[in-house]
Every structure is written in C-alpha cells, then in structure tokens.
Steps between C-alpha positions, in 0.01 A plus 500: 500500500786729538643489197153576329450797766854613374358467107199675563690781698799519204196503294350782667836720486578440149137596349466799729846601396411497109166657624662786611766528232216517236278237501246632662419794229524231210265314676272789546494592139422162409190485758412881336541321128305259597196656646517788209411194268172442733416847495523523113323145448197669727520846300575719834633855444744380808904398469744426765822651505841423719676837555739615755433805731780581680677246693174159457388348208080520475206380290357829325154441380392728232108496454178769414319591779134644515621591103856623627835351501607416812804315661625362831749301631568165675819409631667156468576351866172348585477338220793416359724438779302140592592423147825417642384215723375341222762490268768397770268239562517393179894516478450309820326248300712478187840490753370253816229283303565523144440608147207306451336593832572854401328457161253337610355735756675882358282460275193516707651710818681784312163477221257544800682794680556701141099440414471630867706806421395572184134499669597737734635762239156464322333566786712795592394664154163456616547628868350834460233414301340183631415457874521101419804566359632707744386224795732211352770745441465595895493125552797402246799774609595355785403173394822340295703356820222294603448402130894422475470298827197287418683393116801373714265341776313366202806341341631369839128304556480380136880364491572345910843539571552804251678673798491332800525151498385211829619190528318322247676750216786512374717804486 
C-alpha cells in the first residue's frame, strides 16, 4: 500500500506541476472550445472566452442581455483546480495498475468530469437569464471535488484492490 500511496502522491506533484506551468490554460481553452461548439449547435448569441486579467486566468462569457451585450467573468479555481485529482488519479492508474486499467476506465472518468464541466460553462451562459439555470449553476460551482472524489470512489468499488488491497488480494 505504500508504494501505491507514494504513486498516487508522485502522481499528484507531477500533474499539478505541469498544471501550473501551463496546463491548466490549455485545458481551459479546450473546455471553452468545446462548449462554444454546444452553443453554436443550439444557435445561442453566447461564446466563452479564456482571457487573462491581471495576474488569474478566467472564463469571460460574452452574451446579449435584455437586447444588450453584456459580459462577466468566472474565474478558474473552483472548477478547474479538482480537475487535478482526476487526472493524477488517472496517472495513478496508468503507473500502479496499468495501461489497460487506465484505458479502460480514462475513458469514462476523465469523459464524465469534461461533460460535467462543459455543463457547467453552458449553464454559466445562461446564469443571468434563467432562474433554473442559475439554480444548478449555484448547485454545480462548488460541486467538482465531490464529483472528482465519487469517480475515484467509483473506480475503487468497481475494481477491489485498485488501491488498497486485504489479504485475499494481491498487491
């Protein structure tokens, strides 16, 4: 078990280290790309922009108001931050259990939290406009560590011995 705490931890250091050194904004624009594309499939007058105001990075929402253009900002930690868990947990997986294991369920964990994202950002275009909207968006903010813990909770109850392993495992 301790040398799978010390993967998960090295795993932990080396994403938030390329999180910080960049990864983080790349990620950002592709989560901004991405719900852009929903917003144009659905024929909203809202995009979503990444821009940097003085020293943090932020989602810039550009939309029409009561027939006026309007913008406001959201900043990144909330809901990108937990985005970290995930993918070190995923490293985690690739490094302590596996290629295959990591295949097998990136695929579904990193998919889930990005559809989770992405419906976040669509809901933020929507905040101002929709009190439904603006209820799930209340709900969602602070929402994304629980989300990250209940993927790796998930993973540890579908695969036994994922990360800690009893006596009837094997290491």
């Amino acid at each position: 078990m301790l040398k799978k705490a010390g993967i998960l931890l090295a795993g932990i250091l080396i994403v938030s280290i390329l999180w910080m050194a960049g990864l983080e904004v790349v990620y950002a624009r592709v989560l901004a790309f991405s719900s852009n594309v929903v917003l144009d499939i659905g024929g909203r007058e809202s995009n979503i922009a990444v821009e940097r105001e003085e020293d943090t990075y932020l989602f810039r929402v550009y939309t029409r108001l009561d027939g006026r253009e309007a913008h406001y900002p959201q900043e990144f930690q909330t809901i990108l931050y937990p985005t970290i868990i995930v993918i070190a947990w995923q490293l985690f997986l690739a490094l302590g259990s596996g290629w295959r294991q990591f295949l097998r369920s990136g695929k579904w964990n990193m998919g889930i939290f990005f559809l989770c994202q992405v419906i976040f950002l669509l809901l933020l275009t929507a905040v101002h406009s929709s009190d439904t909207a603006s209820f799930f968006y209340e709900m969602l903010i602070d929402s994304f560590y629980v989300i990250a813990i209940v993927i790796i909770i998930t993973d540890n109850i579908r695969n036994p011995g994922l990360f800690i392993t009893t006596g009837r495992q094997k290491a």
